[in-house]
C-alpha positions, 0 to 999 in steps of 0.5 A, a space after each residue: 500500500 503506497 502512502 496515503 494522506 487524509 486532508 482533515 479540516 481543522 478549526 484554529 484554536 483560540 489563542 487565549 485557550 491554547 495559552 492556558 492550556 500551556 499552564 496545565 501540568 500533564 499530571 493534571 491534564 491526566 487526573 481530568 481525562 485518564 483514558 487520554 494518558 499516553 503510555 508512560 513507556 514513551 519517554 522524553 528523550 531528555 533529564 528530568 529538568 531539562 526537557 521542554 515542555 510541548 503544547 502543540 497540536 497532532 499531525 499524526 503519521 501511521 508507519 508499517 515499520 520498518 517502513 518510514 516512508 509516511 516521515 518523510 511525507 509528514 515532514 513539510 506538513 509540520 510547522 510552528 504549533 505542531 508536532 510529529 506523532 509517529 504510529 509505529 506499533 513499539 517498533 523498536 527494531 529501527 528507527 523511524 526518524 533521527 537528525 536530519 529529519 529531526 532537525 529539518 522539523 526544528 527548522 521548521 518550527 515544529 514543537 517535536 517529535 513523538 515516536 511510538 516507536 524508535 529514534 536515533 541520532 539522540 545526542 544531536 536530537 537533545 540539543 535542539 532548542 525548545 524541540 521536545 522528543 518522546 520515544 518508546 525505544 532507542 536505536 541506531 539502526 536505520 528504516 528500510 523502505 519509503 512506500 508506505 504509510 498513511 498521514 493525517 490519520 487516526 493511529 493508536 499511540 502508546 494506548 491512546 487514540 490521537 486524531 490529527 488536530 489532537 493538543 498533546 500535552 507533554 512534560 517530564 511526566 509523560 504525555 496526554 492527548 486532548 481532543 480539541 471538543 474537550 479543551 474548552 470543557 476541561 479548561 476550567 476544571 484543570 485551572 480549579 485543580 492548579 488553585 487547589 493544589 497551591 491550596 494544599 501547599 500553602 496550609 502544608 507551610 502553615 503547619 495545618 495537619 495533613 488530615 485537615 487538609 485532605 478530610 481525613 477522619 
């Protein structure tokens, strides 16, 4: 099967959304929709600390690896805002995208890369500035083959379905996949939970018990 691209229709999101979204931790993202955790197998490819954090929307690649053939098409589809969901089964065998692709998309202004799957090239890919990468596996062997694939598809990563257009919330935790018909629903709830929380800090520091502050009996 050649390779095969959807054209999805895809509604800008307003800015003022994306900009609070880009202060929700992952960990809480996930505690408000635990069926769209991505599997926390897939791992940034930098220390904790030192990994960027990614906010940015899904083009979404479907790999019959270890056939890369749908990368290379995806690539000069991804820019600013966006990043680079690779579908590729836990394929750990080959990789499916290194450097120069890699830092073909950073040039780009693309937010990163996500592989369910392998990368290589890791020591130039985790200098590349503000450019978050999450993989599943690492290795230095290369794909064979160009033919195959399909972009801009639904593809099953890590356990969770993400659909081209998805936000994908990502830090040192993990990642998470946000439909864009929840953003607006959630938005509040994950910003109530960010109060809460520098709620229970705040009387931690006071000297307040840990059962007062959690309803304990």
């Amino acid at each position: 099967m050649p390779v095969t691209q959807a054209n999805p229709t895809l509604d800008p999101l307003p800015a003022d959304l994306l900009a609070r979204w880009q202060r929700i931790p992952v960990a809480v993202a996930v505690d408000l929709a635990p069926t769209q955790q991505i599997s926390p197998a897939i791992r940034p490819l930098r220390p904790a600390g030192q990994q960027p954090r990614l906010c940015a929307r899904a083009v979404t690649v479907h790999c019959i690896a270890p056939d890369f053939g749908a990368v290379l098409h995806a690539i000069g589809q991804t820019g600013p805002g966006q990043v680079l969901v690779i579908a590729a089964a836990g394929h750990a065998a080959n990789a499916m995208i290194g450097d120069v692709l890699g830092g073909q998309l950073h040039t780009q202004g693309a937010a990163g890369i996500l592989c369910d799957g392998a990368i290589r090239d890791t020591a130039t890919l985790a200098t590349l500035e503000n450019f978050a990468v999450y993989s599943r596996s690492i290795t230095p062997r290369g794909p064979t083959g160009a033919e195959h694939g399909a972009i801009n598809v639904a593809v099953s990563f890590g356990g969770c379905v993400v659909q081209p257009g998805d936000l994908i919330l990502g830090d040192d935790d993990g990642l998470v996949a946000l439909p864009i018909s929840r953003l607006a629903d959630l938005i509040e709830a994950a910003e109530a939970k960010l109060l809460l929380e520098a709620d229970w800090t705040r009387r931690l520091a006071a000297g307040d018990p840990v059962s007062s502050i959690f309803g304990l009996d």
